[in-house]
C-alpha positions as CSV (number, residue, x, y, z in Angstrom):
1,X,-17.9,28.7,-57.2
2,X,-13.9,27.0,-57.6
3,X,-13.7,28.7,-54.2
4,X,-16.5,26.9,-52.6
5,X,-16.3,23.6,-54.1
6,X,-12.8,24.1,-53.0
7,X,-13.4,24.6,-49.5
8,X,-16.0,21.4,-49.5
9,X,-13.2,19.4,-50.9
10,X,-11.3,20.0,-48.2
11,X,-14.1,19.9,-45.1
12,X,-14.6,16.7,-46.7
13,X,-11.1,15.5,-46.1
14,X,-10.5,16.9,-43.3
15,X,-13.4,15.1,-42.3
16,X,-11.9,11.8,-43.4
17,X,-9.2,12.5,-41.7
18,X,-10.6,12.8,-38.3
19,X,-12.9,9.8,-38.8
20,X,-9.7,7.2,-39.7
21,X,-8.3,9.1,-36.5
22,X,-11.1,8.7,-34.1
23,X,-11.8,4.8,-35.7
24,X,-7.9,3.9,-35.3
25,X,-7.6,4.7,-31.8
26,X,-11.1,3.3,-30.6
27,X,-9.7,0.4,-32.2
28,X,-6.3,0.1,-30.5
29,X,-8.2,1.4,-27.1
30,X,-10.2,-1.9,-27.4
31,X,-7.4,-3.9,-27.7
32,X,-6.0,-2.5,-24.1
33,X,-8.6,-4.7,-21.7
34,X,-7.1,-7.9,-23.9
35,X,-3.6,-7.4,-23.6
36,X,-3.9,-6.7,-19.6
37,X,-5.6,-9.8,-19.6
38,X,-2.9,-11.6,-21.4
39,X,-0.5,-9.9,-19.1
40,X,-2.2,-11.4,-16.3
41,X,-2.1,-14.8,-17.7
42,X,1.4,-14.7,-18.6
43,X,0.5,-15.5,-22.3
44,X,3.5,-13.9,-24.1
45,X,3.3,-14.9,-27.7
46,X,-0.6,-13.2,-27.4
47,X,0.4,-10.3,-25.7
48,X,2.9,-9.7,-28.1
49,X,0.5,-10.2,-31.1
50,X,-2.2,-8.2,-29.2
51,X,0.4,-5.2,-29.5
52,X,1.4,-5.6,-32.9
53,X,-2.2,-4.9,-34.0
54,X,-2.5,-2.2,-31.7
55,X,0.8,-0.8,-33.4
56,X,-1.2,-0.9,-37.1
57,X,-4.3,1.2,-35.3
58,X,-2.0,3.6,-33.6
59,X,0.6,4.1,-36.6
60,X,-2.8,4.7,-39.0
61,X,-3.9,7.3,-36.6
62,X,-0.9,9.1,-36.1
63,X,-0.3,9.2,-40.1
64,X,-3.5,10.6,-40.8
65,X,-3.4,13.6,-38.3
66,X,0.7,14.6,-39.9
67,X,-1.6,15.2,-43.1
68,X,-0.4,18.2,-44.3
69,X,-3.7,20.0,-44.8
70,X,-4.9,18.4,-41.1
71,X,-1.4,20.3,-40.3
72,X,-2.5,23.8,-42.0
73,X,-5.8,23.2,-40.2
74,X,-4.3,23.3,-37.1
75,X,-2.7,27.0,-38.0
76,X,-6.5,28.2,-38.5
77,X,-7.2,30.9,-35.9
78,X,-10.0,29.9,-32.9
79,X,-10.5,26.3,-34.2
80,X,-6.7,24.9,-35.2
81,X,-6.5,23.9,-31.3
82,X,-8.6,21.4,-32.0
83,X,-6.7,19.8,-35.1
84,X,-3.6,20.5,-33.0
85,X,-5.4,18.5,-30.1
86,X,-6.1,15.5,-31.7
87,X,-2.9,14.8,-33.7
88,X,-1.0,15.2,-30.5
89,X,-3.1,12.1,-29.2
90,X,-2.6,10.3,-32.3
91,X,1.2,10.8,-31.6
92,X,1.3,9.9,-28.4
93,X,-0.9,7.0,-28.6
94,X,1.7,5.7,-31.4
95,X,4.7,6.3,-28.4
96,X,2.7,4.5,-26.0
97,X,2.6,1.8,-28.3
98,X,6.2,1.4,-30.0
99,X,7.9,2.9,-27.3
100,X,6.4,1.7,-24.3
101,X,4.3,-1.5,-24.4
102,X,6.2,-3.2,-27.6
103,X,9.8,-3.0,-25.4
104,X,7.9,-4.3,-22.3
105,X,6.4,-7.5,-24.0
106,X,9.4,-8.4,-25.5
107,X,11.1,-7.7,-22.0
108,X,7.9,-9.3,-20.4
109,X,8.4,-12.9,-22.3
110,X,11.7,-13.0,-21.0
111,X,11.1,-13.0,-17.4
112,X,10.0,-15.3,-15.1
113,X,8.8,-13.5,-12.4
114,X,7.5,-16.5,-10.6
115,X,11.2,-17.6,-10.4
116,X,12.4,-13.9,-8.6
117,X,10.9,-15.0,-5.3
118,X,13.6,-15.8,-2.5
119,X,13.9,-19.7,-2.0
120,X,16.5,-21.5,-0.2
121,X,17.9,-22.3,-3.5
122,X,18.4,-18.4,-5.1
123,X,16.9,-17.0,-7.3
124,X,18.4,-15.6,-10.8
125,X,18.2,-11.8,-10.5
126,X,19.9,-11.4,-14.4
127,X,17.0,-11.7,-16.2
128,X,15.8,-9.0,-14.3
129,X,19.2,-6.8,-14.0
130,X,19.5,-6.9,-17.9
131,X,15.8,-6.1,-18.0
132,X,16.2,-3.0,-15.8
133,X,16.9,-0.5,-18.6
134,X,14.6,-1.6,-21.0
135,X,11.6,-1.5,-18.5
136,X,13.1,2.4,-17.7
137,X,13.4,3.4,-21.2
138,X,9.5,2.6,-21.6
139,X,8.4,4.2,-18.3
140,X,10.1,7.2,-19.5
141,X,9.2,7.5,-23.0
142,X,5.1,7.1,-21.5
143,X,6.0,9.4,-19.0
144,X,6.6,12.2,-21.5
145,X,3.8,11.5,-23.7
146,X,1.5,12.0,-20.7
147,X,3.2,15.0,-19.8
148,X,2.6,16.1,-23.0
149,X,-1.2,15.6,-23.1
150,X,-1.2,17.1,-19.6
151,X,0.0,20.3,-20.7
152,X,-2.9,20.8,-23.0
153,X,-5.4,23.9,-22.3
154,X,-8.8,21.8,-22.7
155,X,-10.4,25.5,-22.5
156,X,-9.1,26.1,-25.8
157,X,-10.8,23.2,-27.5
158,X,-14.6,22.0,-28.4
159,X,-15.7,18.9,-25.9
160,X,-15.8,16.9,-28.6
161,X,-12.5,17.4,-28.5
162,X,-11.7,17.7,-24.9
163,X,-14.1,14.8,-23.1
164,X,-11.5,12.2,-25.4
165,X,-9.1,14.0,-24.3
166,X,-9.3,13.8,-20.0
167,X,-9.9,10.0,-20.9
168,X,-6.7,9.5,-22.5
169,X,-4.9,11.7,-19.8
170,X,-6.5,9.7,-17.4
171,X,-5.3,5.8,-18.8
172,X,-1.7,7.3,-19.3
173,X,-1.5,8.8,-15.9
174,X,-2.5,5.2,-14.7
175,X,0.0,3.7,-17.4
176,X,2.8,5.9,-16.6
177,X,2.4,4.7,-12.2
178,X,2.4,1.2,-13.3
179,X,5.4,1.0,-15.5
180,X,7.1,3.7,-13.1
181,X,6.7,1.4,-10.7
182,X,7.8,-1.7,-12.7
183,X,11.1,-0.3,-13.5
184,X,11.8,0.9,-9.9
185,X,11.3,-2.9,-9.4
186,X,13.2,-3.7,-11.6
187,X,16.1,-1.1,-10.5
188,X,15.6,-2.2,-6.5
189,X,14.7,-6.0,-6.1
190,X,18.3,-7.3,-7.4
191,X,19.9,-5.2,-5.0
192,X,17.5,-5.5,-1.9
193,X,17.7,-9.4,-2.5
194,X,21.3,-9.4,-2.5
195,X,22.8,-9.5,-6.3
196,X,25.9,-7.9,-5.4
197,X,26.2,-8.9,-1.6
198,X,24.3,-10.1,1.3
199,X,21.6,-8.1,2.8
200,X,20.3,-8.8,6.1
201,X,16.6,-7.4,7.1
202,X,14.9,-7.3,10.6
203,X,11.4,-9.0,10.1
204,X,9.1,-7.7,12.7
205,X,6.0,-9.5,13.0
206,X,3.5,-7.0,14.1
207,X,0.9,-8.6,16.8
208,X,-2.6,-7.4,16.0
209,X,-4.2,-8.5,19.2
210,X,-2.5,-5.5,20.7
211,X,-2.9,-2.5,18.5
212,X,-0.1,-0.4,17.3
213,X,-0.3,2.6,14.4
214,X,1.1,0.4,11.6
215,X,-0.6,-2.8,12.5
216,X,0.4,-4.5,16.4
217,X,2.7,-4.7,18.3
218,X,5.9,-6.0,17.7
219,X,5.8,-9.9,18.5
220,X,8.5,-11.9,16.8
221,X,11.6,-10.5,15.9
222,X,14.3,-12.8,13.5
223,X,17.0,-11.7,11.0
224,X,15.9,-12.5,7.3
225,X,18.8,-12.9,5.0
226,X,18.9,-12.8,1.5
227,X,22.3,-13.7,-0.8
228,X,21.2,-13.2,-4.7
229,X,17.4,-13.9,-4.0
230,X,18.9,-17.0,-1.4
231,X,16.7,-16.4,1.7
232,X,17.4,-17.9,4.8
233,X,15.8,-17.0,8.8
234,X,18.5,-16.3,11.4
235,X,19.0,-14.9,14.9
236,X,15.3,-14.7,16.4
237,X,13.8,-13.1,19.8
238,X,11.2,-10.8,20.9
239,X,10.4,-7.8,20.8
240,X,10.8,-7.5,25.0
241,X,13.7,-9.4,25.0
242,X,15.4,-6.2,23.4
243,X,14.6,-4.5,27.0
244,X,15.2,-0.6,28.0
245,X,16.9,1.6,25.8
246,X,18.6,4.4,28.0
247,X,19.1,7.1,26.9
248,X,16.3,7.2,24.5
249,X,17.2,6.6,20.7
250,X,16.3,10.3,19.3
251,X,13.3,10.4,16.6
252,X,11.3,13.7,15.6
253,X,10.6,16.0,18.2
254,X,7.1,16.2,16.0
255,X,6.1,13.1,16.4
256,X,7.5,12.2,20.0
257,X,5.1,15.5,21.2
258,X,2.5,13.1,19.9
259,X,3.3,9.6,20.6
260,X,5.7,10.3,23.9
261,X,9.3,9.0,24.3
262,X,8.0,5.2,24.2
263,X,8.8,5.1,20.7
264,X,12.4,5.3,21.3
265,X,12.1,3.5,24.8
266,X,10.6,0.3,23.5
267,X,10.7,-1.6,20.8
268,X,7.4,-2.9,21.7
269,X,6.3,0.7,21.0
270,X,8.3,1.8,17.8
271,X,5.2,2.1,16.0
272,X,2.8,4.1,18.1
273,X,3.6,6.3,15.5
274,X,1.9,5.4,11.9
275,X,5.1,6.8,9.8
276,X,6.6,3.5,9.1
277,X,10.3,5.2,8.2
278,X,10.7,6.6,11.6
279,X,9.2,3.0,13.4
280,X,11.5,1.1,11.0
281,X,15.0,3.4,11.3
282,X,14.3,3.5,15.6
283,X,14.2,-0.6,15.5
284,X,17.0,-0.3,13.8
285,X,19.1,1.5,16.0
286,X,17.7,-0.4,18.9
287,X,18.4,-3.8,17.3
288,X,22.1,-2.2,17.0
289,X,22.3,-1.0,20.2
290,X,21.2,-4.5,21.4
291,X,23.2,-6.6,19.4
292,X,25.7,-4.6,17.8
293,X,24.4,-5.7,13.9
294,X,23.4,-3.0,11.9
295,X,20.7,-4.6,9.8
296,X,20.5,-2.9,5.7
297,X,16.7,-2.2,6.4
298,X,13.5,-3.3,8.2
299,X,10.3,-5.5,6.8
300,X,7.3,-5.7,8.6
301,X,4.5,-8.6,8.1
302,X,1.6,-9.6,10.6
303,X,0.1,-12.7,11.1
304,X,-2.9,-11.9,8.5
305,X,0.1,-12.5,6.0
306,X,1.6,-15.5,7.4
307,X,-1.4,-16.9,6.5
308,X,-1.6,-15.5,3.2
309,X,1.6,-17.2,2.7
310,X,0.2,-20.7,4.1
311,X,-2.2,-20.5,1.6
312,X,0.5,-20.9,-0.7
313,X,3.2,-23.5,0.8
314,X,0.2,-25.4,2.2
315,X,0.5,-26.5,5.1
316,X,3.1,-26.6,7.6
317,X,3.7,-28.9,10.4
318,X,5.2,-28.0,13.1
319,X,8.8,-30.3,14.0
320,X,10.6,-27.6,16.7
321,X,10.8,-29.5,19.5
322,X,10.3,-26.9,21.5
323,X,7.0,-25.7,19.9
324,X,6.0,-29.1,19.4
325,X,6.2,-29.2,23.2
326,X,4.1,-26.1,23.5
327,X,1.5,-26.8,21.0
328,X,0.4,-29.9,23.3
329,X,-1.1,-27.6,25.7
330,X,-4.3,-27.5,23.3
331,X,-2.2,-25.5,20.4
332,X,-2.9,-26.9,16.5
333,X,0.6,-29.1,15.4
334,X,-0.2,-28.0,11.8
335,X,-0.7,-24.7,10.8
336,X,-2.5,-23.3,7.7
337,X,-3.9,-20.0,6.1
338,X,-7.4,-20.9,7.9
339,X,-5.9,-21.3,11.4
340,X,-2.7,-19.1,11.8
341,X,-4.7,-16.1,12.8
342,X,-6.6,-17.2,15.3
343,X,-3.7,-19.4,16.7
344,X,-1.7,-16.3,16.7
345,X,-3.8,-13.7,18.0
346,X,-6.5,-15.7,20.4
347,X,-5.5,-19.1,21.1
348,X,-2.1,-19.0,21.9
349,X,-3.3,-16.7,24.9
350,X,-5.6,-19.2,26.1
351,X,-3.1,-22.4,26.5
352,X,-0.2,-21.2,27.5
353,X,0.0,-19.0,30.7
354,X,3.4,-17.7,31.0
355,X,4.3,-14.9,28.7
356,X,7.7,-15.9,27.8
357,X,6.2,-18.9,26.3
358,X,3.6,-17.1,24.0
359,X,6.3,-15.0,22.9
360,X,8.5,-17.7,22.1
361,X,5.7,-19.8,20.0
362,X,4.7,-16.5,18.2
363,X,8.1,-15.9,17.1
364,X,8.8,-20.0,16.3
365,X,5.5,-20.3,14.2
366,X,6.9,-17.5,12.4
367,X,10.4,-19.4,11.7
368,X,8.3,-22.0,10.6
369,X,6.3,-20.4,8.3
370,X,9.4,-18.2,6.2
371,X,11.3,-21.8,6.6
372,X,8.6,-23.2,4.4
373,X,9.3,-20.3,2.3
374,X,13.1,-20.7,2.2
375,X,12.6,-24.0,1.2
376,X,10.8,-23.2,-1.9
377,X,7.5,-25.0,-1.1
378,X,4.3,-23.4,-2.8
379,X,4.4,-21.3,-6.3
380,X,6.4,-18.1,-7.1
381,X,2.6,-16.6,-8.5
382,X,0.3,-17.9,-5.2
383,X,3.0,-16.2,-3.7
384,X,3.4,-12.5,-5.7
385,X,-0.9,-12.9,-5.0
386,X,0.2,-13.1,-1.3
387,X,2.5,-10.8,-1.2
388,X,0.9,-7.9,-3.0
389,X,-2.4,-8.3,-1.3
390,X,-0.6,-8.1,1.7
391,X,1.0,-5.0,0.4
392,X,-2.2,-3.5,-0.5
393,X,-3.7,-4.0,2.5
394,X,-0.9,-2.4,4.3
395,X,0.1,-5.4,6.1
396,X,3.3,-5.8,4.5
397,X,6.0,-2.9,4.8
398,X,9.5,-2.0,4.0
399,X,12.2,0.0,4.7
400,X,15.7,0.4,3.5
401,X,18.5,2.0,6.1
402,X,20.3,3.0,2.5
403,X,19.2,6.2,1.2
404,X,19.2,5.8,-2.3
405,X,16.8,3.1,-2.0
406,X,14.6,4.7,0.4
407,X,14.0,7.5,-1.9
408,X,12.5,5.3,-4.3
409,X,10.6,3.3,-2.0
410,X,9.4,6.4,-0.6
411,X,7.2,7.1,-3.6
412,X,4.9,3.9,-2.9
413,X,2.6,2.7,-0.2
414,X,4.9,-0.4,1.1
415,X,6.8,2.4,2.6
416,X,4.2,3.1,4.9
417,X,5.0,7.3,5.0
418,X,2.5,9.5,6.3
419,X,3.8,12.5,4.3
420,X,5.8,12.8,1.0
421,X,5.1,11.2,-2.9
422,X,3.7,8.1,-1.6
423,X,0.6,10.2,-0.1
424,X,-2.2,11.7,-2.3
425,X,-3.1,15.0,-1.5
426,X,-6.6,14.2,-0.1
427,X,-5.8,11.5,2.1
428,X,-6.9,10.8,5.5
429,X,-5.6,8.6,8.2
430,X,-7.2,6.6,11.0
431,X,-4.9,4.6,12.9
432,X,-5.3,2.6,16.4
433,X,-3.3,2.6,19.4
434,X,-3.8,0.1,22.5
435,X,-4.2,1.8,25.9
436,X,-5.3,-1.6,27.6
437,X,-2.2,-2.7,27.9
438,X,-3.3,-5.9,27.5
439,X,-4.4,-8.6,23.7
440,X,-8.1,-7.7,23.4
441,X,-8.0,-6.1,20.0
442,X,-8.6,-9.3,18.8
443,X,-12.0,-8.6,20.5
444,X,-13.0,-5.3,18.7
445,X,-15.3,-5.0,15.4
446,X,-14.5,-1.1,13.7
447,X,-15.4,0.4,10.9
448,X,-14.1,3.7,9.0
449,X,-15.9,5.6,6.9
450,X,-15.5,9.3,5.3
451,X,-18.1,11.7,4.8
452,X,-18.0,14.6,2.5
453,X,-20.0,17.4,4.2
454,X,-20.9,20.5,2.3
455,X,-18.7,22.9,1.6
456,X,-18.0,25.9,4.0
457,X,-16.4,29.3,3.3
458,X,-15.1,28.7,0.2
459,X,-13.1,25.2,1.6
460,X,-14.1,21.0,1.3
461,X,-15.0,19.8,5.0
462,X,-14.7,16.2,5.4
463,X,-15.9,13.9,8.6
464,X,-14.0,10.9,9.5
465,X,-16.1,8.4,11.2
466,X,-14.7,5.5,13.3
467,X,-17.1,3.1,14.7
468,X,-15.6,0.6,17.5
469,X,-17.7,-2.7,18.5
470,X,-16.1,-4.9,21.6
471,X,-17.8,-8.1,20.8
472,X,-15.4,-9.8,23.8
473,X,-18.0,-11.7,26.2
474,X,-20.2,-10.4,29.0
475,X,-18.0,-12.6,31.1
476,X,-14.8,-11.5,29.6
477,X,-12.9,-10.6,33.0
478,X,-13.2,-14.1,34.4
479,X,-13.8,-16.4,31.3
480,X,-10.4,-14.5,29.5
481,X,-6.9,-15.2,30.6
482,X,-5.6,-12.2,32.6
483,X,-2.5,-11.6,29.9
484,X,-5.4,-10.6,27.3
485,X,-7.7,-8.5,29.3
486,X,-5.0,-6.7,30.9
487,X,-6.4,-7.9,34.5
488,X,-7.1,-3.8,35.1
489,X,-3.5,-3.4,35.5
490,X,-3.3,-0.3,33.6
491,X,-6.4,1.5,34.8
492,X,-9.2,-0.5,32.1
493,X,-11.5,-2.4,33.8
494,X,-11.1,-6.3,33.1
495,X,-12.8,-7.1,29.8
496,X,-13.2,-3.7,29.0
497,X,-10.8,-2.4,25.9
498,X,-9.3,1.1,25.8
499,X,-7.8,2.4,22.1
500,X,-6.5,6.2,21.6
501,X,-8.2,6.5,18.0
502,X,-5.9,9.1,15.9
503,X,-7.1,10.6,12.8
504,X,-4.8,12.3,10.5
505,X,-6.4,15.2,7.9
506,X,-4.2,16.4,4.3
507,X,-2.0,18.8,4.5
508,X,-3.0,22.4,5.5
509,X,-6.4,21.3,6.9
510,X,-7.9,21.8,10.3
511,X,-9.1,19.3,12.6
512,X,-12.1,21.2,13.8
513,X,-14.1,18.9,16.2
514,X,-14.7,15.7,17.4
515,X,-18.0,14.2,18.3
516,X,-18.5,10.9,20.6
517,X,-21.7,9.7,20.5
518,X,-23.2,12.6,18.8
519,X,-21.7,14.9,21.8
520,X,-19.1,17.2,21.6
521,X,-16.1,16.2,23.0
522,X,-12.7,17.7,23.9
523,X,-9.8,15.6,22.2
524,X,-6.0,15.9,21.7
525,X,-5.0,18.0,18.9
526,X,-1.7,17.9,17.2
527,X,0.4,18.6,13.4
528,X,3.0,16.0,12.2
529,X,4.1,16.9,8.9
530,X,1.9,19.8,8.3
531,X,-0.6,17.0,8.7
532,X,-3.6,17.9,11.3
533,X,-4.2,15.5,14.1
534,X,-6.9,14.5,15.8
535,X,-6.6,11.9,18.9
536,X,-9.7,10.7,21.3
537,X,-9.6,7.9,23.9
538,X,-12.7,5.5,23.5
539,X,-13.3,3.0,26.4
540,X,-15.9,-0.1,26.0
541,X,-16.7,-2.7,27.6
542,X,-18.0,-5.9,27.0
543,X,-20.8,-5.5,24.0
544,X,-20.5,-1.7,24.1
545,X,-20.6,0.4,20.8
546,X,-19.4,3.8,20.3
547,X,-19.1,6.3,17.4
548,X,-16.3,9.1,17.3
549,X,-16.7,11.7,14.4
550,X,-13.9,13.8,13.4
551,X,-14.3,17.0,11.4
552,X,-11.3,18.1,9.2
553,X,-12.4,21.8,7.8
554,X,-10.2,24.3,5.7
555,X,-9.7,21.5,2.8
556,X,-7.7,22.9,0.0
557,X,-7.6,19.8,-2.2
558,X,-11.1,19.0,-4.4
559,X,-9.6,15.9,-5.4
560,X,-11.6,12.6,-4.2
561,X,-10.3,11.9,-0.6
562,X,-9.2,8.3,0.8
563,X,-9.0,7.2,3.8
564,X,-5.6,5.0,5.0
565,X,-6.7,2.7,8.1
566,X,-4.6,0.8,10.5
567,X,-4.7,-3.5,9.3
568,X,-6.3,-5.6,12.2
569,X,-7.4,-8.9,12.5
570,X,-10.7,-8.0,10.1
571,X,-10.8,-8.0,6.3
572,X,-10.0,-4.4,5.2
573,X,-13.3,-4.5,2.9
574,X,-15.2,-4.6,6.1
575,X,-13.5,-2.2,8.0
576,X,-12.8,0.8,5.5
577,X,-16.7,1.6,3.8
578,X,-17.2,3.4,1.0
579,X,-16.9,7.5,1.0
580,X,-20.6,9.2,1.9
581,X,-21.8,12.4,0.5
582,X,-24.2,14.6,2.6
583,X,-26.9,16.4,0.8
584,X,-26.7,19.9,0.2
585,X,-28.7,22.6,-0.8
């Protein structure tokens, strides 16, 4: 009987035990959605009392599962994994919480990060440089405790157990890429904006009238210069004006299989190929070759995020005499977020005839736009929006010619790598290259979409469907200019629009077929980075719709796929729809 009342005793404590445990960290989990929020806001002295509390919850959590009969439990044959389980939660929860988010809030109200942007006047990078180490010590010390949780057997434990447990390896998976990636910021913008030296950048503002992998083609070309977070726009031209390279600059033999010499030919054509590093590093060498500057990296912007900008600075008249001159044909003398893009891409085209004038008001309303910047007009946060949503959207890209700092940037989607850290497993491509040779992108609707079909010997199959509208007019050979319909130069039919639609599969899949219409159809097959490659040729004319399916078979990864989609004039919400399932029985 001593036994038994023993053994409820201590059933009932250990009971206890797990409720204070499972109570404390609901508790602290709760608190997570308010402190974001007060991250957002910028609300420092909240934040920091928002983690204080979450401190007590986790601490009271962590001290109830080092109980030293919760300990012994965990010894117990076939059900100690569980006790085991949960203190390690409790314990990491508490890391999380001392060692990661209290150092970053007190780190976090020290920093202004409105005042890092790159103004005419500088920017003080040593609030930031002092921060560096701090913001690593966190990153790391969540690192581990998610590595810790990941090692876990969940097989070994009841789902009571195990269901709390994929949660909280889920939120510190997404903890540890944020605050990995806040102290690689932290580590790279004081040197890329110039803390201890001048760095000088080729800007490349990708045209997306005229289709190219990444974005457009290459329109305006300037040096952007940046002395300790002092930004200032130099030399400009286009990207013509750069002319013939001969011989070729060398690139992947991979790659110029797929996309032909023109990428080292041109610098109109450096980014037929989607792999941003290899577009970035040949402009480079071509803008060396040219003019004998060999520029610390390359960043890459379209007119979608000119305007994005605009939306910040407000609006910016235009005092060049030169484009003032231009702008009288018809062209707006005041540029804004609204009216950039269409400026830019369409309107440009219609009043002014000779090409070496578009080019040169393409590449001066860009001048215009990062002088407004330089000169600190707008705010440092309308600006980070800007910036990052441009980012997001694949719109903005970077490259650094140093290697150290390319390794880093390597790891994120501003790099704009088709293979290595920055690319999940399951992603797909889609990108778009011109073969009208001409501006009528600006004309064509498309929409992406995948489609998880049902599995097939044992592998994943996945169809990627790419939908292309040209909504151009029925009259679009006489009512366009002939510099945007390509006047049939190039073999498409005036007012018609050709694109060479490539689809990239993950790694060690198979591009299997590719249906136009609903026909099958023979297309281009390729590998770039152990990546398959699909590429098809769709032609339409005015009004015409057509549909190309590709199907990627042999799918190793079962994680959720994505799909990566070349920026164009259209919102990215209405290009890329969401992933469908077919049924299966």
């Amino acid at each position: 009987m001593i036994a038994v009342a023993l053994l409820g005793s201590v059933v009932a404590w250990l009971v206890s035990r797990a409720a204070v445990i499972k109570e404390e960290l609901v508790a602290a989990d709760a608190l997570v959605s308010r402190l974001e929020d007060e991250v957002a806001s910028r609300n420092s002295p909240a934040a920091a009392a928002t983690v204080s509390q979450l401190q007590v919850h986790t601490a009271a959590a962590k001290e109830a599962s080092e109980d030293p009969v919760w300990t012994l439990a965990s010894t117990i044959p076939g059900v100690g994994p569980n006790f085991s389980v949960a203190a390690e939660m409790a314990r990491s929860a508490d890391d999380v919480a001392s060692l990661g988010l209290a150092p970053l809030v007190e780190v976090f109200g020290s920093l202004d990060w409105t005042a890092l942007t790159p103004s005419e006047a500088g920017a003080d990078l040593r609030p930031l440089t002092e921060a560096s180490p701090s913001v690593a010590s966190a990153a790391y010390a969540v690192r581990i405790s998610s590595e810790r949780l990941d090692a876990i057997n969940t097989n070994a434990v009841l789902p009571q157990v195990a269901e709390p447990l994929t949660r909280a390896r889920d939120k510190l998976r997404q903890v540890t890429g944020a605050l990995d990636a806040a102290s690689d910021a932290a580590t790279l913008l004081p040197q890329m904006m110039g803390e201890a030296g001048p760095r000088n950048y080729l800007l490349m503002v990708q045209n997306n009238a005229e289709a190219r992998a990444s974005g457009g083609i290459p329109g305006a070309l300037a040096i952007l210069s940046l002395d300790k977070g002092k930004l200032t726009l130099g030399s400009q031209t286009s990207a013509a004006a750069i002319g013939v390279m001969s011989p070729t600059v060398p690139f992947d033999p991979e790659q110029q299989q797929i996309y032909s010499k023109r990428v080292g030919k041109y610098m109109q054509d450096v980014n037929l190929t989607p792999d941003f590093p290899t577009a970035a590093s040949t402009a480079q060498a071509m803008w060396e070759l040219k003019t004998g500057q060999r520029v610390d990296g390359v960043v890459s912007v379209d007119p979608v995020v000119l305007g994005y900008i605009l939306d910040t600075t407000g609006p910016v008249k235009i005092t060049n005499s030169e484009l003032v001159s231009l702008a009288s044909h018809g062209l707006p003398t005041e540029l804004t977020g609204q009216n950039i893009v269409q400026t830019l891409l369409s309107d440009v085209y219609a009043e002014i005839e000779q090409p070496a004038l578009q080019d040169a008001y393409f590449a001066g309303v860009a001048q215009e736009v990062f002088s407004a910047l330089s000169d600190g007009k707008g705010n440092g946060k309308g600006l980070l929006t800007g910036i990052t949503r441009g980012t997001t959207e694949g719109r903005v890209l970077l490259w650094s010619g140093r290697p150290a700092e390319q390794s880093i940037l390597s790891q994120y989607a501003v790099s704009g790598a088709v293979a290595g850290p920055s690319v999940p497993a399951a992603q797909f491509g889609v990108y778009f290259n011109d073969g009208t040779g001409a501006k009528m992108d600006y004309y064509v609707k498309r929409t992406v979409q995948l489609i998880k079909e049902c599995p097939k010997d044992g592998y994943e199959q996945t169809t990627v469907r790419v939908t292309s509208t040209n909504t151009a007019p029925a009259d679009a050979a006489s009512s366009l200019p002939a510099y945007v319909t390509g006047d049939g130069n190039y073999g498409v039919p005036a007012g018609s629009v050709q694109t060479n639609i490539v689809a990239y599969g993950p790694v060690q899949s198979l591009v299997e077929t590719a249906m136009l219409d609903g026909k099958r159809t023979e297309f281009a097959s390729y590998f770039h980075s152990n990546r398959p490659v699909g590429i098809q040729a769709v032609r339409l004319a005015p009004g015409e719709s057509k549909t190309i399916d590709f199907t990627f078979g042999k799918i190793v990864q079962d994680t959720e796929p994505n799909v990566v989609v070349t920026p164009t004039v259209q919102a990215v919400d209405d290009v890329t729809l969401p992933t469908k399932n077919a049924t299966c029985t």
